[in-house]
N, C-alpha and C positions, 0 to 999 in steps of 0.2 A: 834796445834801450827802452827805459819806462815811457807812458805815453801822456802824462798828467791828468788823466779819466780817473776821477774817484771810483768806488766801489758801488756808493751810494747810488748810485744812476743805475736803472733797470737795465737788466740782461741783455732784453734787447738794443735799446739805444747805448752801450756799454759799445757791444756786439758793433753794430754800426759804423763808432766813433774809429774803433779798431783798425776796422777794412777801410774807411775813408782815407786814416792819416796813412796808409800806406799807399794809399793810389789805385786799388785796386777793387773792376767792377764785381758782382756776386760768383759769375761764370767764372772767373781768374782766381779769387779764392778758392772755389768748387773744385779745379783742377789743381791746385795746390795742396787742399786739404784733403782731399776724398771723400769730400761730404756735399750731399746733391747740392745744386745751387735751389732746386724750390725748397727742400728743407733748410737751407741757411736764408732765404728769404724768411719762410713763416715764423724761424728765432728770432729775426729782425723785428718782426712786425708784433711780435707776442702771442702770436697763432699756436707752438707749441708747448708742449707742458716743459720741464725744467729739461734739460736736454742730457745726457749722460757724460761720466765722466771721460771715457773714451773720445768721444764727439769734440767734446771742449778739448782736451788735447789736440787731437787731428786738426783743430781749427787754429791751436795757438800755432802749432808748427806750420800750418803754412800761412800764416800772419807772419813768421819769423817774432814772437813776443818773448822777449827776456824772462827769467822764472820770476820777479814783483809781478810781471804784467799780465803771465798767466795765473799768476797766482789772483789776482783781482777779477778775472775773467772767471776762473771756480768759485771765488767767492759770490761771487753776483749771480753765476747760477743756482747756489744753493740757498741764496736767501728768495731765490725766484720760486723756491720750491714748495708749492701749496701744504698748507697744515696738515702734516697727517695722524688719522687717529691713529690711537695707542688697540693693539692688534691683542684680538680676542685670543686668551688661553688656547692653544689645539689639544685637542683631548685625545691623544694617541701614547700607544704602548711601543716599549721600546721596539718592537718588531712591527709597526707597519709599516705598509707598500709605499718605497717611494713615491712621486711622483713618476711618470713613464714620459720619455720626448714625445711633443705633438705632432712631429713629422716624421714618425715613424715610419719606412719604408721598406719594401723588396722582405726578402725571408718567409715570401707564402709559403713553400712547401713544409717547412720545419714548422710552422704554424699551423699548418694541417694536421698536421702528424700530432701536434701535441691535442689542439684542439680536439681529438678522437680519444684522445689518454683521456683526457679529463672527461668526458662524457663516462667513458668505460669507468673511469673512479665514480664518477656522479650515480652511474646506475647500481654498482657494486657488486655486479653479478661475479667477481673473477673473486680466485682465494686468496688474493691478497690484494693492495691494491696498487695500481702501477707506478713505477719511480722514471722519471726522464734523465737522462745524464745531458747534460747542453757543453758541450767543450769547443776549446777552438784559441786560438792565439790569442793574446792581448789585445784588447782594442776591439774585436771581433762583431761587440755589442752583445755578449749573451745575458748579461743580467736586462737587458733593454727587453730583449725578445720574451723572457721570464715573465719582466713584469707586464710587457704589451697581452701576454695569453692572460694573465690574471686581472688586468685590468676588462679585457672585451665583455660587455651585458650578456653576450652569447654563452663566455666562459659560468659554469654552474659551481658556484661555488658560495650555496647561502649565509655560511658560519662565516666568510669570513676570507684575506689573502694575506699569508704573512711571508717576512722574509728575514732571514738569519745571513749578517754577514760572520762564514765562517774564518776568515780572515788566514786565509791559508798559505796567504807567501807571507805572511808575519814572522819573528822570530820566534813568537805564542803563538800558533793557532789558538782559537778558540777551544776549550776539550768538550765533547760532547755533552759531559756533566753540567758543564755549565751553559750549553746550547739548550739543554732539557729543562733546566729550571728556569732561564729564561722565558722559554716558550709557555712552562704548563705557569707563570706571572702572568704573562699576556691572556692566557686561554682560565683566569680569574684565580688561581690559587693563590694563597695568600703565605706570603714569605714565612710569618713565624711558621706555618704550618710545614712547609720546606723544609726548614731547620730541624725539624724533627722527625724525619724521613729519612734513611741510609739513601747511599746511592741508589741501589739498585731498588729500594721504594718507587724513587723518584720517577726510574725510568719507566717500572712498572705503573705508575701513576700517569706518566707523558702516551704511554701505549691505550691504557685504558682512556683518556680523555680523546687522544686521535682518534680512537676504533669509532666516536660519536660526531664526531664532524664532519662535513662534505664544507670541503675549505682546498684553497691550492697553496703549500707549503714551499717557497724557494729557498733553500739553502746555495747560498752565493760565496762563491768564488772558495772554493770546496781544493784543501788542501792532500787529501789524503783519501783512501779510503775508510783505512781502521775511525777518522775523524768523523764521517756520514752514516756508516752502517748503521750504528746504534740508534738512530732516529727514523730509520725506514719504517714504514706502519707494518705492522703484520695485519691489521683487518681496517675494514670501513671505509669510509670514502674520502680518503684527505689526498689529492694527487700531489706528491712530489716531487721538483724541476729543484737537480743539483746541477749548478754550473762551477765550471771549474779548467782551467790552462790544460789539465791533463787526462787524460781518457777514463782516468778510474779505472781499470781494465779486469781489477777486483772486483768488481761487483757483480752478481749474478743475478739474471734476473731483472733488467732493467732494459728500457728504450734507449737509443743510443744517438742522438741528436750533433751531427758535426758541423759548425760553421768556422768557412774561409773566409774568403775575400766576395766582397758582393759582385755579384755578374753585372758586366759595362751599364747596361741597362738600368739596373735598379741604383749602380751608384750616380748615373744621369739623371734618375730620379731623387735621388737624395738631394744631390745640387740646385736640382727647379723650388724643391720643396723650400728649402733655406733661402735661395739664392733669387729666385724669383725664374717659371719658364721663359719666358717674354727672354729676359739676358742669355740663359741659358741656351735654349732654340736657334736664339741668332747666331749664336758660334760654337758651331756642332764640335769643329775640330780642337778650338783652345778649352771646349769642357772634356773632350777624351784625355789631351792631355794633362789636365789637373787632375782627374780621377784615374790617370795612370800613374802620377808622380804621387797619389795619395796610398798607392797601392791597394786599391779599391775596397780600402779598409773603414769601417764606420767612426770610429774614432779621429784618424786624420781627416779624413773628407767632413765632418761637422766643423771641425778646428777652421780649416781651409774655406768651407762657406761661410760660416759665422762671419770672420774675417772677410769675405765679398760684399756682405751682403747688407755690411756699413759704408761700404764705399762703391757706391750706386755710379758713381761716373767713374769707375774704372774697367776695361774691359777682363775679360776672363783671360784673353790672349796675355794682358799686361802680369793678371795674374800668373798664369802658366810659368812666364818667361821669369817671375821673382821664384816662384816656387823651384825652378830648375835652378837659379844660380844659390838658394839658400840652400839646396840641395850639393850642389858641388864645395859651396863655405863649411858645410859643418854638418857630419853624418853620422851622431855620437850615437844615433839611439835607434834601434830597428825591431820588429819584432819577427823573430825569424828572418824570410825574403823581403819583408815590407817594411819598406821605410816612412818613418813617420816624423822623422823630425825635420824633414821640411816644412809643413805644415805648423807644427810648433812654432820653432825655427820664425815663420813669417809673421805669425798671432804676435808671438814675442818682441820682433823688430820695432811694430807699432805701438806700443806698448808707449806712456810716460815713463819716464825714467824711476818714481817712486811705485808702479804700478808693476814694474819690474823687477824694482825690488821686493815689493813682496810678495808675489810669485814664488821666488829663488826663495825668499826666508820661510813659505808654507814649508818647505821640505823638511825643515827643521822639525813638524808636528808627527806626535805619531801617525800611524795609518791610520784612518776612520774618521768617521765627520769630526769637525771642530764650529766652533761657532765664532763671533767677531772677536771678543773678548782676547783669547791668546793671541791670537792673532795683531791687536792691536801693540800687546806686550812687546810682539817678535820686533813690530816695529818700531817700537817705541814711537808710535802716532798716537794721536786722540781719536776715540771710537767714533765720530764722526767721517773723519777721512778715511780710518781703514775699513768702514762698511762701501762707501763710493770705492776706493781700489779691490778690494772683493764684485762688487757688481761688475767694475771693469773688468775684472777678468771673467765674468762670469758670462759676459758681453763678448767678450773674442773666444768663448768658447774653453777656456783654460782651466775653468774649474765648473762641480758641476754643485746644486743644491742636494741637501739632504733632508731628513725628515725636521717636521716644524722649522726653524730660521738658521739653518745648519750648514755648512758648505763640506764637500769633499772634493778631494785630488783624486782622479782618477792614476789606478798605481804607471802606468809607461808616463802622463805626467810628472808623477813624485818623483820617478828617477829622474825624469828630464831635468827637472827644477834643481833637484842636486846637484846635478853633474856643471849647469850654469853656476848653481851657489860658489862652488869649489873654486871654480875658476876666475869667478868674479870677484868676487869678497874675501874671500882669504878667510884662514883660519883666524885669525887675530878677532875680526868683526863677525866670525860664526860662534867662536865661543863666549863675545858678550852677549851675543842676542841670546844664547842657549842659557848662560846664567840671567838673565834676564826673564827672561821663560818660568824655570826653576823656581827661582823665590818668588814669583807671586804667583805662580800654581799652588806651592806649598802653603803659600800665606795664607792664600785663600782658601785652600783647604780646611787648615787650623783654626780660621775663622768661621767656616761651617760647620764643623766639626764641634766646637764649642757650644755651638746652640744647644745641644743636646745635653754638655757638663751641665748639672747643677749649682757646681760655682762660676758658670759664666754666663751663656743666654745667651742672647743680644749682642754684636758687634757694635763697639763706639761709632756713631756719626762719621763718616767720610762722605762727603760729596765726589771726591776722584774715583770712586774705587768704580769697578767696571762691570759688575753684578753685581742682582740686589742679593740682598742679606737680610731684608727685615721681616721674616720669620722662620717657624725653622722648618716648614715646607719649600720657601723659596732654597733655603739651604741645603736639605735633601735634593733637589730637584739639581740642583748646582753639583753636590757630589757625584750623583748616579749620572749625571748626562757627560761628565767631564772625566768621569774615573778611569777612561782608557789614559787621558791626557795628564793628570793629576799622580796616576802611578808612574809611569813612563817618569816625572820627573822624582817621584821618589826613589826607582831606579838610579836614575842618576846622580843624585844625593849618596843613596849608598856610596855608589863607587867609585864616588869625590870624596870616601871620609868624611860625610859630612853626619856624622853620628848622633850630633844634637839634633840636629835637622829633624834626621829620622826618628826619633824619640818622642821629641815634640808632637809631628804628623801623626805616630800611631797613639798617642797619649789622646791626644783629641778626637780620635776616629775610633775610641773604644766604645761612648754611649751610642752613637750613632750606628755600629755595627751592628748590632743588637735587630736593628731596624731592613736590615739589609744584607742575610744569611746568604742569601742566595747567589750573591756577588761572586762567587768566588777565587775572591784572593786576598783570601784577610787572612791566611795562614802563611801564607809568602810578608804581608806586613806584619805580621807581629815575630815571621822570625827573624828577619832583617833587624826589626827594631832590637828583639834577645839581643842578637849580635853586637848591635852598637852599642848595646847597653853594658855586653863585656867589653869591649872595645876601650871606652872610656873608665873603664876600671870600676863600676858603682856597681856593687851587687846585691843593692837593693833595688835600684834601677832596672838591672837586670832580671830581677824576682819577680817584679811587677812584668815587666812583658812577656816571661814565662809564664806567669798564671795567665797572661791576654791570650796566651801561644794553646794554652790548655784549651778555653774557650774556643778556641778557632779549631782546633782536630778534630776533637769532639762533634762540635754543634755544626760545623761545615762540612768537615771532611768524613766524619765518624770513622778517623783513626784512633780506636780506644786507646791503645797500648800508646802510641805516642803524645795523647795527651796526657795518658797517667805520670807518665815520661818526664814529661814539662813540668806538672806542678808538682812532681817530687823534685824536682833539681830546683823549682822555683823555691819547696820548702826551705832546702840546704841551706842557696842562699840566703832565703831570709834569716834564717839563724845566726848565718858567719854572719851577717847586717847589722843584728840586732834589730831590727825592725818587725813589730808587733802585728803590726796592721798587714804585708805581705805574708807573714805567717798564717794571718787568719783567714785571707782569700786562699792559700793554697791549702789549708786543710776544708773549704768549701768548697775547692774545685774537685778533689778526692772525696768530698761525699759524695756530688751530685755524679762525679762518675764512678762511682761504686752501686749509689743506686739505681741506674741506668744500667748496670753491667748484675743488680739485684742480689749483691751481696750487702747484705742488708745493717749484716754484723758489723761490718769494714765500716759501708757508708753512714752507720752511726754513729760510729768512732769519731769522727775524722769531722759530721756534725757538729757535736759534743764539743770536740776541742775548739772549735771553729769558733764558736759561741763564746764562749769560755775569753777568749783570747780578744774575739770584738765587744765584752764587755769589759775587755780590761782596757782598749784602746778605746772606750767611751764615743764607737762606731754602729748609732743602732739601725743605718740601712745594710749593712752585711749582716750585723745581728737577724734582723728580719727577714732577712734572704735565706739563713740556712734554718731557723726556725720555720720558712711554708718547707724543706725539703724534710724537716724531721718529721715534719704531719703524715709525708707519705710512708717515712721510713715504721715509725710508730705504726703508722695502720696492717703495713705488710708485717710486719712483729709481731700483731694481733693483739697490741696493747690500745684501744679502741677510747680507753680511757683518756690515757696521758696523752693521746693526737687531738683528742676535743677542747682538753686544756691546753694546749700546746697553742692551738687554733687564738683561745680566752687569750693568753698571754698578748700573741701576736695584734690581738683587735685593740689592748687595754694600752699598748708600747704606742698603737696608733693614734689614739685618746687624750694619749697624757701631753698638759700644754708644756713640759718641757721639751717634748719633740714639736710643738705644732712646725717652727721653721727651718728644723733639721730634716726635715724628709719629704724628696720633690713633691709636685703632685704627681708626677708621670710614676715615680717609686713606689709615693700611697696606692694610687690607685691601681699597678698592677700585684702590690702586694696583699691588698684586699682582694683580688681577683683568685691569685693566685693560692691563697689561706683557705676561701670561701668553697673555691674548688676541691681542692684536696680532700678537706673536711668532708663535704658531702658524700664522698665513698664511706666514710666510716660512719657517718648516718646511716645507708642505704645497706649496708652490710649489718650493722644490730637492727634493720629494719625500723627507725627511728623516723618516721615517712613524715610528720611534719617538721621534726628539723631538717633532715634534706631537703622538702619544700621551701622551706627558708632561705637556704642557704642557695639551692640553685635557682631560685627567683634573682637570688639579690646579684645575680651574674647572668641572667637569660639576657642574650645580646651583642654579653660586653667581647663574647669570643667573635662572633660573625663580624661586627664590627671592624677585628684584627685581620681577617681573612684565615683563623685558626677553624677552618671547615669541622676537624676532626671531635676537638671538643665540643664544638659549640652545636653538631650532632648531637653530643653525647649526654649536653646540657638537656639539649628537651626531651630527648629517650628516658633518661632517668625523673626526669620531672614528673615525663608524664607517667610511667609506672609509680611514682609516688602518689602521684595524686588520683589515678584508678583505685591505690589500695586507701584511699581516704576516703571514697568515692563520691569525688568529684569527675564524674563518668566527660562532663562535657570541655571543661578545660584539659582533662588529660586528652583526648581525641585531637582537639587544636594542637597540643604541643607533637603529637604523634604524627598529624598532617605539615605538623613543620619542620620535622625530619626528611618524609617524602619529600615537599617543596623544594630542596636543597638538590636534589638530583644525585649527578655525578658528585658534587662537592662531599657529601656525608659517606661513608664507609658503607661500602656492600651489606658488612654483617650491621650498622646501625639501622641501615634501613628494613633489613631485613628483619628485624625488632620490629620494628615502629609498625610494620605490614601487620606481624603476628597481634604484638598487641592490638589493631583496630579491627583485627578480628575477634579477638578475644572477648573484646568491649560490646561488638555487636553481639557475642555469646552470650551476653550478661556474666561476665567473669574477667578478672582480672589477667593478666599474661603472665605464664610462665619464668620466671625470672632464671637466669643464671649468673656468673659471678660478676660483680662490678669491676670493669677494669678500665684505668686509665688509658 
């Protein structure tokens, strides 16, 4: 029953009022609740900081408080809760090092053994450099042991420690192509520059930047072999530690790292660590048994301390004997010999009842971190509470943190959780929460996605909504961190028939693509979206996600043949549509892959028309799109003329103030980028050295900026042989030394230029030129 204690009254004296009107001294609640009696004194008195949300549970239950009464007792903790600041940006890439647990224990020898790898990679004497394989059962701790060698100051590893969950009991592994372009993001290459790289560039690219690093590479939780090979270094000093459930037994040539079950000893050490020695020492025999019932596995045994190591006045013994009978209640989940859901099983029992609930509903989320936000959705709570029920669990051990504010399920977890959800909740209450999920993943999606359209920007003012949105890096930053979570429900959309849905989702995730090649799986969205777009029977709808479906073969996958594929069928349809404007992206997608494929004849054609068709749809950012592609086709035509005018046109279309608010600025300015550039070859080839000057000044920059390494080499290479043959000896030598600068980023043969010509220059003579190519 309520207690009539307002809310308003401090925590402590709240606290207080509670254990009085029951009767009971500090000691009586202490053994009630499993919370020390000196820590329930110093929440009395105001001594400690706001106290967690676990704590206050354990305290309401053995108060016996009605849910008003505990519900007043959580509120007064959290308004006890000092101001906290707003938490500085973390400046990390999708692949950095966890955090590693601080009571890391036992696994000396496998730490020796790697610890000697990584030397031997640091020093680099061996012909290749060495690869560790870490296996072992679930639960085992191998990603722990991974990051503990990469974290140690001992560990030599200057560039840098990263780590790739390959996510290999997914239904997706990760595929290695998109393991490589990940990484060579993190290790500074720039997406657009990506995009314009075949696969096998790529990897060659991922090889060449490893062969230069002395870094320790984890690829975590390693499904496959064919999935790891492609990433092993062939030279330099980058030591990589793949762990993984399964031996790999492919692989050749690797150290072979196996962990069990931790020896009595070290899992006794585990327990002191957690648990405190003092408790642990005194009852030699109820800690064998809980590190026997734990299966002296590192996973259950942190589950099991964590869980001790809040309730200070309980013994180990008292422990032991719950862990044995939650062990006889319910033995759903083991891995291999060792069972672990006792340990669960007991974290869980303690548990609030809404703390439980959301446990069972993480299960719902795909595998891989997630952050408060879905989570908050699964439960349909306000993000204040479901960040306290996440800490709780994070408090009894039950989930673990991820990179910056992130949380993950450890996967024997994830099953556990499900197999509770099934049984508890019922399908009726998993499929609201899942459509639940669904549309405001997608909403949210759509709404970031939008920043990027031209016709929209900015999401309207909501005060509810649960990420910001008020610009459109917060909005990129929301897509990419969420995109395992945000696809997973476009999955699920598909195949619920929800074909508008899908439509929508990949309609607004067209401009933003553009930003983000390297994802790879915008050829799985745009062909799901084709599909629903026959589905619904629109085949102009459908027109349109085929020309999206072009862009994505092409520029992601460099499957030529099946983009040409797409925007011929996307042509068709646009014809059966009648629709003008999908006609004239699919004869622009047929130029730009014609001239990619350098059939020059074709990709002019298809230009031409393109043009043709977007000045009849009174569309002049496609217009200008396939007017820079005619500039290159014109130059490799050798009509050096009509590409310079071609260029006039493009700058006079950008001029004229009937466009000034028809064309974004993010349009203007890569279309000026993109005109400026082109041009400059058919300067540099009639040897026209100060307009080239011109033109590549008025874009020195704007490529590095992009992370487009390639050109923006290629910017100051040509610069400066223009400005040598003008002789301006001393600003060409600058743009020459700002190729070098660039290092690994700029192309072997640009630098290899940039050398010649600073020699040349100290010759007193210009450099040797050969052909300009893009």
């Amino acid at each position: 029953m309520g207690t009539g204690v307002g809310i308003t009254a401090p925590f402590g004296r709240l606290l207080r009022a509670l254990r009085q009107s029951r009767r009971l001294t500090i000691e009586e609640l202490a053994e009630a609740s499993g919370i020390s009696g000196r820590a329930i004194g110093a929440m009395e008195r105001g001594r400690s900081r706001r106290p967690h949300r676990g704590t206050i549970t354990a305290l309401a239950q053995g108060l016996d408080l009605d849910e008003a009464a505990h519900a007043d007792l959580l509120a007064a903790a959290r308004a006890a809760r000092p101001g906290a600041l707003p938490a500085e940006p973390v400046r990390t890439t999708p692949h950095t090092l966890p955090r590693g647990v601080r009571d890391f224990v036992g696994r000396q020898a496998e730490l020796t053994e790697l610890r000697a790898l990584a030397r031997e990679a640091a020093e680099g004497a061996v012909v290749a450099p060495p690869v560790a394989v870490v296996s072992g059962p679930p639960g085992s701790g191998k990603t722990s042991l991974a990051v503990r060698l990469a974290e140690e100051p001992s560990t030599p590893c200057p560039d840098g420690a990263f780590l790739v969950d390959m996510r290999g009991l997914d239904e997706r592994p990760l595929p290695a192509e998109q393991a490589v372009a990940g990484l060579l993001g993190s290790w500074g290459a720039g997406d657009a520059e990506l995009a314009r790289l075949t696969a096998e560039e790529r990897l060659a690219r991922y090889h060449d930047v490893a062969a230069g690093l002395c870094a320790v590479l984890v690829l975590d939780n390693a499904g496959s072999e064919a999935q790891v090979r492609p990433l092993l270094p062939r030279a330099g000093r980058l030591l990589v530690v793949v762990t993984s459930r399964r031996k790999l037994a492919g692989l050749e040539g690797v150290r072979r790292v196996t962990l069990g079950a931790l020896r009595p000893r070290e899992s006794a050490a585990l327990l002191r660590a957690v648990v405190g020695a003092g408790r642990v020492d005194s009852e030699p025999r109820a800690a064998d048994v809980v590190t026997d019932l734990c299966g002296h596995l590192p996973l259950a045994l942190r589950v099991a301390a964590n869980w001790a190591a809040t309730r200070t006045n309980w013994s180990l013994d008292r422990l032991a004997g719950r862990l044995a009978d939650e062990d006889r209640r319910l033995d759903a989940l083991s891995a291999g010999d060792l069972k672990v859901n006792s340990a669960f099983a007991l974290s869980c029992s303690r548990l609030a009842p809404e703390a439980a609930r959301m446990f069972r509903l993480l299960s719902l989320l795909p595998a891989g971190d997630f952050s408060a936000a879905p989570a908050a959705v699964l439960a349909d709570l306000p993000l204040p509470d479901t960040e306290d029920l996440l800490e709780e669990l994070l408090e009894a051990g039950l989930l673990m943190t991820s990179r910056q504010s992130r949380y993950r399920l450890h996967d024997l977890l994830r099953l556990y959780a499900a197999a509770r959800h099934r049984s508890e909740d019922g399908q009726e209450r998993s499929l609201a929460a899942r459509s639940r999920l669904r549309h405001w993943l997608l909403d949210t999606a759509v709404l970031a996605g939008r920043w990027y359209e031209p016709d929209y920007g900015m999401p309207p003012a909501d005060p509810g909504r649960l990420v910001a949105l008020e610009d459109r890096e917060q909005a990129a930053r929301w897509i990419r961190a969420e995109g395992d979570t945000w696809l997973a429900a476009y999955r699920e959309a598909a195949a619920h028939g929800e074909h508008a849905r899908v439509v929508e989702v990949a309609e607004a995730m067209h401009w933003f693509s553009d930003h983000w090649v390297s994802w790879g799986h915008w050829v799985e969205v745009y062909e799901r979206a084709a599909t629903a777009g026959a589905a619904l029977g629109d085949a102009a709808l459908e027109a349109t996600h085929r020309n999206y479906l072009a862009w994505a073969y092409w520029a992601c996958a460099r499957r030529h043949d099946d983009a040409v594929e797409a925007a011929t069928r996307a042509l068709r349809l646009a014809r059966a549509a009648g629709d003008v404007l999908q006609r004239a992206w699919a004869h622009a997608y047929l130029g730009w892959l014609w001239d990619a494929d350098e059939d020059l004849s074709l990709a002019a054609d298809h230009y031409l028309r393109a043009a043709e068709l977007f000045t009849a749809a009174d569309d002049v950012n496609g217009y200008l799109q396939v007017s820079c592609g005619m500039i290159r086709v014109l130059r490799g035509a050798g009509r050096a003329q009509a590409a310079v005018e071609t260029c006039g046109d493009i700058m006079d279309a950008l001029a004229d103030p009937r466009h000034r608010d028809r064309i974004p600025p993010n349009v203007r300015e890569f279309t000026v980028l993109t005109a400026l550039y082109a041009v400059s070859f058919v300067h540099l080839d009639e040897e026209r050295w100060e307009e080239a000057v011109e033109a590549l000044r008025a874009v020195r920059g704007q490529f590095d900026a992009r992370g487009w390494h390639k050109q923006a080499g290629k910017v100051h290479l040509h610069l400066a042989h223009a400005l040598a043959r003008l002789g301006e000896r001393e600003e060409a030598a600058a743009e020459y030394r700002a190729v070098l600068a660039m290092e690994g980023d700029a192309p072997a043969d640009v630098r290899d230029e940039a050398f010649a010509g600073l020699a040349a220059l100290a010759a007193g003579r210009p450099a040797p030129l050969t052909r300009f190519s893009q």
